[in-house]
C-alpha positions in Angstrom: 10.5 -9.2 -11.3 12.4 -5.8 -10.6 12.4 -4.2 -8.0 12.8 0.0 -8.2 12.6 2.8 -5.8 9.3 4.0 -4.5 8.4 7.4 -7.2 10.5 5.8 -10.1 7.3 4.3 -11.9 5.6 7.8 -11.7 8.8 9.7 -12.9 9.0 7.3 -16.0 5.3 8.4 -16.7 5.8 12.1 -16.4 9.2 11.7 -19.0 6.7 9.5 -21.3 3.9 11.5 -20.9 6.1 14.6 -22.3 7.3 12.8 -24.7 4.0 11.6 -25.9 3.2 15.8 -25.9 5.9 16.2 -28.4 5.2 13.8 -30.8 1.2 14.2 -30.4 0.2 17.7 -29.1 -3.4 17.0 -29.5 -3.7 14.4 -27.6 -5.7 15.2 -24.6 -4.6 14.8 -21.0 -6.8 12.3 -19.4 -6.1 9.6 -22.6 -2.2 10.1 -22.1 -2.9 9.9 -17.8 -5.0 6.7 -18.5 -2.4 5.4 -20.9 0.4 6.4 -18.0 -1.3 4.3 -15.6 -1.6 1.3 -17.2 1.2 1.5 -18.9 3.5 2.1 -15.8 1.1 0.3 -13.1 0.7 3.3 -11.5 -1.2 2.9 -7.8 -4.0 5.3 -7.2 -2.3 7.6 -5.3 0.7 7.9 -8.2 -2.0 8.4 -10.6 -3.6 11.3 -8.2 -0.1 13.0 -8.2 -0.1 12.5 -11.7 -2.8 14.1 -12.3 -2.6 17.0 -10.5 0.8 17.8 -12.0 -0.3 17.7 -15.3 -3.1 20.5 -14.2 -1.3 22.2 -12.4 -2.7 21.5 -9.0 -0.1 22.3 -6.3 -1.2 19.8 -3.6 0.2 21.9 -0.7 -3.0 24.7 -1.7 -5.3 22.5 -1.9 -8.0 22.4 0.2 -8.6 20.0 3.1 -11.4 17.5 4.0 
């Protein structure tokens, strides 16, 4: 077992998720977000960020409860 800083999972899903993008352009976001996940063990609220970076969400705008 390894242990790595707290974000590093997420940042290796962005990197493959762009990578994925280049190779496959067609691929559609939520199948390369679900692939992320598992892939990288993402925890829920990794796999909220991811999300809304891939859409373009900027969480700062969003609006609250």
């Amino acid at each position: 077992m390894s242990i790595q800083p707290q974000g590093e999972n997420l940042r290796k899903a962005v990197k493959w998720i762009s990578d994925q993008r280049q190779d496959d352009p067609d691929l559609s976001v939520n199948t390369l977000i679900d692939r992320a996940c598992l892939t990288f063990n993402l925890t829920p609220a990794e796999a909220a960020a991811l999300e809304a970076l891939l859409r373009g969400d900027d969480p700062d705008t969003a609006p609250g409860p």
